[in-house]
N, C-alpha and C positions, 0 to 999 in steps of 0.2 A: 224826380228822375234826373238821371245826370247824365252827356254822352260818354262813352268811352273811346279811347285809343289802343286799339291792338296791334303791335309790332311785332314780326316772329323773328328770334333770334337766331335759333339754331336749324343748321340743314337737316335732311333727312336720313342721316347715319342714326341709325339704332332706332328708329322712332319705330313702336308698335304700329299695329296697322288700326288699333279703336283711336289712339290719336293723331292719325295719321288722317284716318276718317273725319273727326273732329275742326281739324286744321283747314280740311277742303271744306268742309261745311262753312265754317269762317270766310272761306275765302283765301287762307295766306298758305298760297303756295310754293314758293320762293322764299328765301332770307332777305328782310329788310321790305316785307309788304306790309303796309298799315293798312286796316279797317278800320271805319267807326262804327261801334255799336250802342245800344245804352244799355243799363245796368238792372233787365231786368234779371229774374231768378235765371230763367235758361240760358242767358249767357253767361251770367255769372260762373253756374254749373260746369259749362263746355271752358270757360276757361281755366279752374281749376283742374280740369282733367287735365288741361296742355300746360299747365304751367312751367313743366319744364324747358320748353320749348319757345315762352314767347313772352313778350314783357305786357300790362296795361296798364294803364294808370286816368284819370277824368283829364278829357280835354278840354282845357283852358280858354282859349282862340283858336279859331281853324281856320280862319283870314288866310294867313302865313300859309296853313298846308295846302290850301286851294289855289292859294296863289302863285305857289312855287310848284308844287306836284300834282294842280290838277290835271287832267289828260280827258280829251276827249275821245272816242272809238276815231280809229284813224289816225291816233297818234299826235293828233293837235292840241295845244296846248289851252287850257281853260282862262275867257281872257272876259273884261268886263263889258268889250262890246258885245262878246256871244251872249253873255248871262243877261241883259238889257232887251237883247234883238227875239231870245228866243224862252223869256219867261216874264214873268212881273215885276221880277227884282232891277233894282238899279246900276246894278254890281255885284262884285265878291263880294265887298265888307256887307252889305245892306243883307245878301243871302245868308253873309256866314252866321252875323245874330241871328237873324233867322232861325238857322239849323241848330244854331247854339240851344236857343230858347223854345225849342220843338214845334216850330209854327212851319218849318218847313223840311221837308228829307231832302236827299240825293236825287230821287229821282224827277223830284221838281225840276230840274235842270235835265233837257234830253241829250244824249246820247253822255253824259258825265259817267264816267266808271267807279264802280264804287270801291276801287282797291287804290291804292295809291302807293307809287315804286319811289323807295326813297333810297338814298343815299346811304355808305354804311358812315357812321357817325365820326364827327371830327373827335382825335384825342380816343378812340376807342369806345368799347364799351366798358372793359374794367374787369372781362372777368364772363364768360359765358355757360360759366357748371355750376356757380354760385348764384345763389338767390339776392334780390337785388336787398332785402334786410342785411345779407351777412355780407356786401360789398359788391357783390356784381351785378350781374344786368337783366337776370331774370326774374317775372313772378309779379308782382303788384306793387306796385308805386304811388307815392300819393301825388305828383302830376307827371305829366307826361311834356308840359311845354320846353323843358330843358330838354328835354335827348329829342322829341323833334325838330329843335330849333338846330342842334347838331347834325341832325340826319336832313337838313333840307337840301 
């Protein structure tokens, strides 16, 4: 099993209401919200229905994303003294392998939100009608660490 990275790309003009449903199930309900998920069949399934709408690809490190856009409820930022004071872990890096290597989830860490608001990406995305095979930005990718490292 591998984690995934869900980004949605496009707003809510024209979106049917089954993927509009799908989307909240996810979680991304804004442009520019990431989730992780991993790659079992049911996800896989829900994201082939929105693929028009939303980019994924396997996340690589999630260090970077935790450390830049984690968020705690309340709006505070996710830092290594919280992760040390209020779990087992030593830190981010020490959780993110962790999470990487399925020895730990999200909610290890309490009050940690599990959507993460990112930035819209430097340099564009390239293109938001197109599939990211034929040049732009949606649909399935094979990493995701470039265009988060844009969006952080």
């Amino acid at each position: 099993m591998k984690r995934i990275a869900v980004v949605r790309i496009r707003g809510p003009a024209g979106v049917n209401r089954e993927s509009e449903d799908t989307m909240r199930m996810l979680r991304l309900g804004r442009v520019n919200h990431c989730v992780i998920v991993d790659d079992r069949p049911t996800y896989m399934g829900m994201l082939r229905k929105v693929q028009s709408f939303v980019t994924w690809g396997e996340l690589g490190a999630s260090e970077a994303l935790l450390r830049n856009r984690g968020e705690l409820r309340g709006g505070e930022r996710l830092t290594d003294e919280y992760v040390k004071k209020n779990s087992k872990f030593k830190g981010i890096g020490d959780f993110a392998k962790a999470f990487v290597d399925f020895k730990a989830e999200l909610d290890d860490i309490p009050g940690l939100k599990p959507v993460f608001r990112l930035h819209p990406p430097r340099k564009g995305h390239g293109g938001v009608k197109k599939s990211f095979r034929a040049g732009g930005a949606l649909g399935e990718r094979d990493s995701m660490k470039e265009l988060l490292m844009r969006m952080r």
